[in-house]
C-alpha positions as CSV (number, residue, x, y, z in Angstrom):
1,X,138.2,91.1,141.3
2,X,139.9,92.7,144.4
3,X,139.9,89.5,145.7
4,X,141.3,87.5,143.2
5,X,144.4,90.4,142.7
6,X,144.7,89.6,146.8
7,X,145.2,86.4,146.1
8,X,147.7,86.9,143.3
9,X,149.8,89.0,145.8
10,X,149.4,86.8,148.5
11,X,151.2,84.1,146.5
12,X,153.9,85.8,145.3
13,X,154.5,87.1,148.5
14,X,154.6,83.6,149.8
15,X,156.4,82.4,147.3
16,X,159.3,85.2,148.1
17,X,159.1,84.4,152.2
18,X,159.5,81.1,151.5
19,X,161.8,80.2,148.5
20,X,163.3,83.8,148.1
21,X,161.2,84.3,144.5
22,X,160.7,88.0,143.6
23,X,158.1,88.7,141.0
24,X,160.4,89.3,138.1
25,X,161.8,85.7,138.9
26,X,157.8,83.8,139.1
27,X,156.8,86.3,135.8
28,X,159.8,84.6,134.2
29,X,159.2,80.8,135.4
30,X,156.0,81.4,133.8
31,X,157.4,82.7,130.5
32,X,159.4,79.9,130.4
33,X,156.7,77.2,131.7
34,X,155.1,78.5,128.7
35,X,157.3,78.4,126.0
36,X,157.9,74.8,126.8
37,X,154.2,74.4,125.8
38,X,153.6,71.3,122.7
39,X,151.0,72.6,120.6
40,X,149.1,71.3,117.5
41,X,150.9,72.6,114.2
42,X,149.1,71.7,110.8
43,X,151.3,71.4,108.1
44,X,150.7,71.2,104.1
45,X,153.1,68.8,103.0
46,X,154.0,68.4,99.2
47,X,153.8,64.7,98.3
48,X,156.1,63.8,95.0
49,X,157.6,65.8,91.8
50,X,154.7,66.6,88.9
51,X,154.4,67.2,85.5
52,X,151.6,69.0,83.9
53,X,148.7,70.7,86.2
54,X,149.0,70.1,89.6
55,X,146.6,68.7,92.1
56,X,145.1,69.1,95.5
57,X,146.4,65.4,95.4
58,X,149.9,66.6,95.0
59,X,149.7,67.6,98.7
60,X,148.7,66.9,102.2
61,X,147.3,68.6,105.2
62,X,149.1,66.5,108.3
63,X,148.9,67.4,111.5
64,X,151.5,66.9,114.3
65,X,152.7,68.4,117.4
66,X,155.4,71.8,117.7
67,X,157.1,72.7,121.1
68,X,157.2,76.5,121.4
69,X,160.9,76.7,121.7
70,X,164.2,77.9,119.6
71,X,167.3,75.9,120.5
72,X,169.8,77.9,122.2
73,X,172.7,79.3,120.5
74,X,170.5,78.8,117.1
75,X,170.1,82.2,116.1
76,X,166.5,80.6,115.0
77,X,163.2,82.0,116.0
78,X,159.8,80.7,115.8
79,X,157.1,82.0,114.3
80,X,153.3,81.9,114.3
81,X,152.0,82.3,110.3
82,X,148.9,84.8,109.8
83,X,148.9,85.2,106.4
84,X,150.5,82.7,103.2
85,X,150.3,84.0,99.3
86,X,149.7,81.7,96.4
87,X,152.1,82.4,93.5
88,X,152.9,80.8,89.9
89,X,156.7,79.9,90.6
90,X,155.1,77.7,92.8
91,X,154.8,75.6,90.3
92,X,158.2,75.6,89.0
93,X,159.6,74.3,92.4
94,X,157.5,71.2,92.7
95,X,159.2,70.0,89.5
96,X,162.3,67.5,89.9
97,X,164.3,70.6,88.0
98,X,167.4,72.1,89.4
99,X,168.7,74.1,86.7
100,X,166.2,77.5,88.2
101,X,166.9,80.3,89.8
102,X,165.2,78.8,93.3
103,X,165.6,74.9,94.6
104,X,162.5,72.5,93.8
105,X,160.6,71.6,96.6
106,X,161.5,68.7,98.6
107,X,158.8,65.5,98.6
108,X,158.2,64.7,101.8
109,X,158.2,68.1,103.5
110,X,156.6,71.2,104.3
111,X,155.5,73.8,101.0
112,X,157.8,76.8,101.7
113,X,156.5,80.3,100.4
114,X,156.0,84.2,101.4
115,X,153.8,84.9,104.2
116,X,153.8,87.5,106.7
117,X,153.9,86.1,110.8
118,X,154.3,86.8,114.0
119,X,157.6,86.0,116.5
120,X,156.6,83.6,119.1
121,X,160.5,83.1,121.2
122,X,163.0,84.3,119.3
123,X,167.4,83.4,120.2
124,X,167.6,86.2,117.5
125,X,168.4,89.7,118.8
126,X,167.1,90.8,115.3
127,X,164.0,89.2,115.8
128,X,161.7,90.1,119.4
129,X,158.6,88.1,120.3
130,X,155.8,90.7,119.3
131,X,157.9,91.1,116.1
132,X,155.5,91.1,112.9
133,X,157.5,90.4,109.9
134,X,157.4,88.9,105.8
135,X,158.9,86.6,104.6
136,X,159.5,82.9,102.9
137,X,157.8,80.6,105.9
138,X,156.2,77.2,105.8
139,X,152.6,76.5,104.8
140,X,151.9,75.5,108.7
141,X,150.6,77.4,112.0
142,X,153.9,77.3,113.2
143,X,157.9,77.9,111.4
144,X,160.9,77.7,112.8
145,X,162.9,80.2,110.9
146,X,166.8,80.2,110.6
147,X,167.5,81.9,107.4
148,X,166.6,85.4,107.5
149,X,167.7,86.7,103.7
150,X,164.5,89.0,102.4
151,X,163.2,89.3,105.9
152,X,161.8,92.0,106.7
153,X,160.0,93.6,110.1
154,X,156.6,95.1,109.6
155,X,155.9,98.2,110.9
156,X,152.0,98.0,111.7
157,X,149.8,100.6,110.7
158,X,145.9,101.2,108.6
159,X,147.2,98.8,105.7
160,X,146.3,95.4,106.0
161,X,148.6,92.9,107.1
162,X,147.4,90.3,104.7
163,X,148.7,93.2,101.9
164,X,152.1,92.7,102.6
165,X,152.2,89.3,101.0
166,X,150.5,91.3,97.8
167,X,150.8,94.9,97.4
168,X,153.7,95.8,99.2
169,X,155.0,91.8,99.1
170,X,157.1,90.1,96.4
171,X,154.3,90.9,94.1
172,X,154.1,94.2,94.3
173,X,157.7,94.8,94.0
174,X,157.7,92.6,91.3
175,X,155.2,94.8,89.4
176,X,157.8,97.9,90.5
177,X,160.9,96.8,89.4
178,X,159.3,95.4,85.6
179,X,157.5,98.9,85.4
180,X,159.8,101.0,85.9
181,X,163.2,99.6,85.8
182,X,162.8,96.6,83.0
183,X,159.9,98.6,80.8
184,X,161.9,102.3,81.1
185,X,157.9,104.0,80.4
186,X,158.0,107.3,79.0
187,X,154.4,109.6,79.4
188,X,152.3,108.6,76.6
189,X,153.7,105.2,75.5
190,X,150.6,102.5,74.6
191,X,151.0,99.7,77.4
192,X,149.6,96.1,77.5
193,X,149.7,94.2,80.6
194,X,148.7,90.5,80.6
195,X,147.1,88.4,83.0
196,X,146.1,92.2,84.2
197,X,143.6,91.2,87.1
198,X,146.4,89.3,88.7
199,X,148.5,90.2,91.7
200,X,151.0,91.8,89.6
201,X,149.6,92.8,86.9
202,X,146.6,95.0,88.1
203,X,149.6,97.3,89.7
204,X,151.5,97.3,86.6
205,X,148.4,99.2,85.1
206,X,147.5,101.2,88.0
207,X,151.3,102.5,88.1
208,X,151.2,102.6,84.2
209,X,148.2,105.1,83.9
210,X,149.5,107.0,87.1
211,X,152.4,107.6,84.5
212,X,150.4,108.9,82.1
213,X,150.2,106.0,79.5
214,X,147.4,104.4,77.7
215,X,147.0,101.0,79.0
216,X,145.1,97.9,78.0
217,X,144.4,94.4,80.0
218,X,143.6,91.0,79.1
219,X,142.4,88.4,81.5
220,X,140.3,85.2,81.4
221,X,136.5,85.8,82.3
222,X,134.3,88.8,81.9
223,X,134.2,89.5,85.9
224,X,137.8,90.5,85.9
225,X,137.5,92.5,82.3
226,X,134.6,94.4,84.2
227,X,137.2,94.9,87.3
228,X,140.0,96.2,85.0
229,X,137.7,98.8,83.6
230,X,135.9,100.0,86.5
231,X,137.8,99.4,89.8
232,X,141.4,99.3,88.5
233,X,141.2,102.3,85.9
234,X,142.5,100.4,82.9
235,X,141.5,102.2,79.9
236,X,140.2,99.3,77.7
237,X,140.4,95.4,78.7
238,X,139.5,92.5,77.0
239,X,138.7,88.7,77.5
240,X,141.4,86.6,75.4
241,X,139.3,83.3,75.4
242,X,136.6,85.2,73.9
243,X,139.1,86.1,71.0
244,X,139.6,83.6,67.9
245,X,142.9,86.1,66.5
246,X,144.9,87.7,69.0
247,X,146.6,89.4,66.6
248,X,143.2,91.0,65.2
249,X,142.2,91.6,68.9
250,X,145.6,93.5,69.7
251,X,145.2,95.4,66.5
252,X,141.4,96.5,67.5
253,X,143.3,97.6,70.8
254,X,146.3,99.2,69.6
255,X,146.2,100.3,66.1
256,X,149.0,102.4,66.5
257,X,150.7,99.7,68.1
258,X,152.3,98.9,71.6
259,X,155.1,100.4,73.3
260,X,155.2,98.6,76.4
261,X,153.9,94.9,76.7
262,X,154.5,93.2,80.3
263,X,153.8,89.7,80.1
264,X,153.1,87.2,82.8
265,X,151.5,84.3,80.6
266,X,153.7,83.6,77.4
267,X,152.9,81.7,74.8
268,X,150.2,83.1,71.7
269,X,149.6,86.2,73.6
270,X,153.3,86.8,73.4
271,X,153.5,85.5,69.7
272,X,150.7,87.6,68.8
273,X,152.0,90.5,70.5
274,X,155.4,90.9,68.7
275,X,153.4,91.2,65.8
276,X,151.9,93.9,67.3
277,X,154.9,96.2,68.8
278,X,156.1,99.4,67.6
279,X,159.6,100.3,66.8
280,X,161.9,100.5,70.5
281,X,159.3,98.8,72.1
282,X,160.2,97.0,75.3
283,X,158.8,93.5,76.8
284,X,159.5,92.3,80.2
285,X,159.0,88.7,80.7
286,X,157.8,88.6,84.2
287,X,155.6,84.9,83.8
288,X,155.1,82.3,81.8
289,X,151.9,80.8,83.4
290,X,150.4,79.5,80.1
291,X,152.9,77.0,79.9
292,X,154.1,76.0,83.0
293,X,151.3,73.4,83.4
294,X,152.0,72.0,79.7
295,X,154.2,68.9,78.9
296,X,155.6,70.3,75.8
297,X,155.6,74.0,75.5
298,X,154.6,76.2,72.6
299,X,156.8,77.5,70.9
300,X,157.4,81.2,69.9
301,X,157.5,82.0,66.1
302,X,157.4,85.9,65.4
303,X,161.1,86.5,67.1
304,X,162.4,87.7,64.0
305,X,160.3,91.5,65.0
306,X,162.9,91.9,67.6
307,X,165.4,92.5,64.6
308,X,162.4,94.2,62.7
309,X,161.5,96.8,65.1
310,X,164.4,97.0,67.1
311,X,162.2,95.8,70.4
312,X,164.4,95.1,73.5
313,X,162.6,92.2,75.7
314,X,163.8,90.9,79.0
315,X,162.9,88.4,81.6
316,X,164.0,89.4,84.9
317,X,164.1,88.7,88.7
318,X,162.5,90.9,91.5
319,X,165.2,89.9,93.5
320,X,167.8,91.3,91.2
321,X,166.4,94.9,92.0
322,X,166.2,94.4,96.6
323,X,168.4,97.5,96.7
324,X,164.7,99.5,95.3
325,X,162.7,98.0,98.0
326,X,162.5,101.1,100.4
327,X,162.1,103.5,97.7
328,X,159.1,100.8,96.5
329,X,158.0,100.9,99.7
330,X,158.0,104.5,100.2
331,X,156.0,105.0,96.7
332,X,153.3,102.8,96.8
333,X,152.2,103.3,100.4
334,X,152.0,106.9,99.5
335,X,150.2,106.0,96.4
336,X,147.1,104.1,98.5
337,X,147.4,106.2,101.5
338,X,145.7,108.9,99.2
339,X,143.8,106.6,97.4
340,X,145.4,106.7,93.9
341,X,145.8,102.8,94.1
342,X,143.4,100.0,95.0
343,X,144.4,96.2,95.7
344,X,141.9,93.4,95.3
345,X,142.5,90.5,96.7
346,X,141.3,86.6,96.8
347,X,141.2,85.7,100.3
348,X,140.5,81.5,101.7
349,X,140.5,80.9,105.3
350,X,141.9,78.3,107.1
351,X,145.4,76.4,105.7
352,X,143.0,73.6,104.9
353,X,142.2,75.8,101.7
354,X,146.0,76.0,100.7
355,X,146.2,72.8,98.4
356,X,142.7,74.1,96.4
357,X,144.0,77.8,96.7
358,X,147.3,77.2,94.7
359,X,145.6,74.4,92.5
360,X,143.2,77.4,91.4
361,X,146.0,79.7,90.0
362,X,146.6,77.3,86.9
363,X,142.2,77.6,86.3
364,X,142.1,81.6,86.4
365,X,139.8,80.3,89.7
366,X,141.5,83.6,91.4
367,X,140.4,87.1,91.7
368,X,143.1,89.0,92.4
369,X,145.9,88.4,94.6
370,X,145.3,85.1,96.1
371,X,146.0,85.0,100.1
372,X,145.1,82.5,102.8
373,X,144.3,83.2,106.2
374,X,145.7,81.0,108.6
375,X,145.1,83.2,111.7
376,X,144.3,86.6,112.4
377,X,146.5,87.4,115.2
């Protein structure tokens, strides 16, 4: 080892004799030398519009080459992606639809959605090498990012990084703002979350019974009922394949009927649970999973209990609410730091696993928030 540092300062010492190079000027022609560097970047490409269910089909891994460099002048910076989430709006975008509150993907090129990276060069002052961050990025091992709207930096600390695509992600906040800014909850009130295992809706219950209502679940196979009951703190839960009537299964739930109902699948469950509100009740239409993956939707025949009992329901944006995000923030990191929260998540490895990761969303294939790795660090 002493010899080897001799030989380091030997050079640079030679190097500066001869050519007048200090070490901050050879530490930088390195820096450079090596952001010039063409690596391999894998890429999941989406392939053409769909209807119904997608397929792994419906995309492609390619793989191509990425210099590590940001043009000057740009404003750009590149990043290296550690962590991608799976979501259900997915699905919207890779529909030839433009009428939507985002753009549909575009055939051809690489999947965009939230992920949390690292900066690799940056020609943003914003945005350092070393900078961790979350984000919409590219399924790939590499981005070159340019629009920064809903960045955010990521202060590392004991909380997984991978969680910031989930729990403290556009999920998370979703589950926040639907709680307690659509749903306006009140101690007591009888609260039905569907879809509950998912990566919203098993915080919507946590933050429901932190609140001090009563709160049931539904979800699609007996593993996740079992996880809704004993991990998650849900008060009753229920599998809604295994239930011929609904409305019979909402009523076994909630005889006194439901005050809150927070719905991320549509559909009969919605239909059934109109039936089953009480008066002022409140719905907020977060998802619609049940029929995003049909050609002809079902339609919803109970709206006349809106009039009935008065309910108020509203579908709604997390992105409407951004100005909550610190106070989110702020409330659930608190909540896990002293344990009053738990996440679960559904991790793949390896961006190989995207196409069969978001594929599984539409099957119930998922337990809990579905992530995939695509590097560590």
């Amino acid at each position: 080892m002493p010899h080897y540092y001799w030989v380091v300062t030997g050079l640079f010492t030679t190097l500066q004799d001869c050519f007048g190079f200090t070490k901050h000027n050879f530490a930088r022609l390195v820096r450079e030398d090596s952001a010039m560097a063409v690596v391999q970047n894998k890429q999941i490409i989406f392939k053409h519009y769909i209807e119904g269910i997608p397929v792994e089909s419906d995309m492609e891994l390619k793989v191509g080459n990425i210099k590590l460099e940001v043009p000057e002048g740009s404003g750009a910076f590149l990043v290296k992606n550690l962590y991608l989430s799976c979501d259900p709006y997915m699905r919207g975008r890779m529909r030839d639809f433009n009428d939507s509150y985002i753009p549909p993907f575009v055939p051809g090129s690489v999947i965009e959605g939230f992920g949390v990276s690292r900066v690799v060069e940056s020609d943003n002052p914003n945005f350092k090498p070393g900078d961790l961050i979350s984000g919409l990025t590219g399924w790939e091992k590499y981005s070159l990012i340019t629009r920064t709207a809903q960045l955010r930096k990521i202060q590392q600390d004991d909380i997984p990084l991978s969680y910031h695509v989930g729990l403290l992600g556009m999920p998370g906040f979703t589950a926040y703002a639907g709680f307690y800014e659509v749903c306006s909850p009140k101690k007591g009130d009888y609260v039905f979350v569907s879809a509950a295992s998912g990566a919203v809706g098993q915080l919507v219950g946590q933050l429901a019974k932190l609140y001090g209502c009563y709160v049931v679940g539904s979800a699609g196979t007996s593993q996740k009922v079992d996880l809704l009951k004993n991990k998650l703190g849900f008060d009753e839960a229920f599998n809604y394949k295994e239930e011929p009537d609904l409305n019979a299964a909402l009523r076994r739930y909630f005889p006194q009927g439901i005050d809150i109902y927070f719905d991320n699948v549509g559909g009969p469950m919605l239909d059934a649970v109109l039936l089953n509100m009480r008066p002022h009740g409140r719905i907020a239409i977060c998802g619609m999973v049940s029929q995003q993956s049909l050609s002809q939707t079902e339609g919803i025949h109970n709206l006349f209990m809106l009039i009935a009992k008065r309910i108020r329901m509203q579908g709604f944006l997390q992105s409407d609410y951004l100005h909550l995000f610190p106070r989110f923030l702020e409330l659930i990191i608190s909540y896990y730091k002293q344990g009053k929260i738990v996440y679960i998540e559904d991790m793949n490895e390896g961006l190989e696993s995207a196409p069969a990761s978001l594929v599984g969303l539409f099957s119930g294939k998922n337990v809990g928030k579905q992530v995939i790795c695509v590097a560590r660090e």
